[in-house]
N, C-alpha and C positions, 0 to 999 in steps of 0.2 A: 539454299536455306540462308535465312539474313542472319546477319553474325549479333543483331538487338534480339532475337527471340527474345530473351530470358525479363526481356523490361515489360513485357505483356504479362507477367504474372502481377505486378503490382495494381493491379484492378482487381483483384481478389483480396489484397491486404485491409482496405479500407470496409469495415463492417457501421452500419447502419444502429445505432453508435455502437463507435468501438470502444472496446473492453481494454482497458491497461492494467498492467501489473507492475505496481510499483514498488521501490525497496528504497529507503532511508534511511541513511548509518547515523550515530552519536560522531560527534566530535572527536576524536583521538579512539573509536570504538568504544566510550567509556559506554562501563555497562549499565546502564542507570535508567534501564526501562521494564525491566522482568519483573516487577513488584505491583502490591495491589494499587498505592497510590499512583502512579504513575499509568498505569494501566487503566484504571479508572479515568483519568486526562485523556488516555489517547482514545478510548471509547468514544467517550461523549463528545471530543472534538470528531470523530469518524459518522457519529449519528450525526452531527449541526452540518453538516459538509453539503448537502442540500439547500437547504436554507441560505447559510452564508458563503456559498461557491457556486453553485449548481452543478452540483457532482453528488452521485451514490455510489457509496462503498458495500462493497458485498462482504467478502470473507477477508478476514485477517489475520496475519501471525504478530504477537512483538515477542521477538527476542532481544536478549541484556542489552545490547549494543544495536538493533536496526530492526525495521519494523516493516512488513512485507503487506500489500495488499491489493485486492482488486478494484477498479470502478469506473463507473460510465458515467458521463454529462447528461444530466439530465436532457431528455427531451420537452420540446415548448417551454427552455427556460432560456436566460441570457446567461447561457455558465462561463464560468470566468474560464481563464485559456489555464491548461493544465499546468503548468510551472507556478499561477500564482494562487491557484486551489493549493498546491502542494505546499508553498511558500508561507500560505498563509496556515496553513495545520501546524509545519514548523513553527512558526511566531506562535500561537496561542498556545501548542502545548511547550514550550522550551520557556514562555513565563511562567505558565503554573507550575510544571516540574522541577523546573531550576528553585522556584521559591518552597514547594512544599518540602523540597530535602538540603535545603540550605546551600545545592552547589552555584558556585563560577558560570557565569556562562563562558563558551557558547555551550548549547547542548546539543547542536544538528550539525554535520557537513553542509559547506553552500550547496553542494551539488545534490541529487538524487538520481537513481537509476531510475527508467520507464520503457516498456516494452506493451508494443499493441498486440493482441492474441489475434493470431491471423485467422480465415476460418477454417483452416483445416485444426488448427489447434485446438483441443480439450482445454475448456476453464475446468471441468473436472478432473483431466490429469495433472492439470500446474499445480492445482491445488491441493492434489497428494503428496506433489512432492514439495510443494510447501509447509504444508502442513507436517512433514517429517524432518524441519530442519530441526526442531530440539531434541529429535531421537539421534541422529547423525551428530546433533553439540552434543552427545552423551548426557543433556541433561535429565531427560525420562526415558523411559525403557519402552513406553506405548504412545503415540502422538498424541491417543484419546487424552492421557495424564496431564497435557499442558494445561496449564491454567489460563495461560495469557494468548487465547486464539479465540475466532468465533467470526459471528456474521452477523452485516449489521443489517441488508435488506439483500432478498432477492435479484444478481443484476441479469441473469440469465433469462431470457423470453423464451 
């Protein structure tokens, strides 16, 4: 038995497009995203993501300090490579949010987490347990109760 087996699994990784799950912290985890104005920012930059990246977001969480979500590259489009889709939702909403509530920039970490859903992976189980990190922050008692979650298009075929 060859001692690579295990590199033969990664032909299973790559899904036709694949599905990421991304999570983006505030600066210093400041909490400055849990509210309607700022939520309303990260919506409508989440809807234009096609348009002006070639990427669709599906479901989303924003919690105070970091904002969780799914999405795939659009297919038959020229999408931009994922760090500068992401880059670029940071820049548009970290202008409008930094001005509607009067703070400092920055408002983003440089960095961001991204994780590709493999296919054995459930986008409906990540999504459970996404969808439960404001019950686990103690902020609500039921996950339905969040206000700041939702889905901006189907990315699941």
């Amino acid at each position: 038995m060859p001692h690579h087996k295990h590199l033969r699994r990664l032909g299973e990784v790559w899904l036709t497009p694949a599905v990421y799950f991304v999570t983006t912290c505030t600066a210093g985890r400041r909490a400055a995203l849990a509210n309607d104005a700022a939520f309303a920012i990260l919506r409508a930059e989440l809807e234009a993501a096609p348009t002006r990246h070639g990427w669709t977001v599906g479901r989303f969480v924003v919690m105070p300090d970091h904002v969780h979500f799914f999405c795939v590259s659009d297919e038959n489009s020229d999408a931009a490579p994922l760090s500068r889709f992401v880059g670029g939702f940071k820049q548009w909403t970290a202008k409008a949010i930094l001005r509607s509530k009067g703070l400092a920039p920055p408002l983003w970490q440089k960095q961001f987490f991204d994780h590709v859903l493999r296919s054995g992976e459930s986008y409906e189980s990540k999504w459970r347990y996404v969808l439960e990190n404001p019950v686990r922050a103690g902020l609500v008692k039921k996950a339905e109760d969040w206000l700041y979650a939702g889905e901006i298009a189907p990315i699941m075929r």
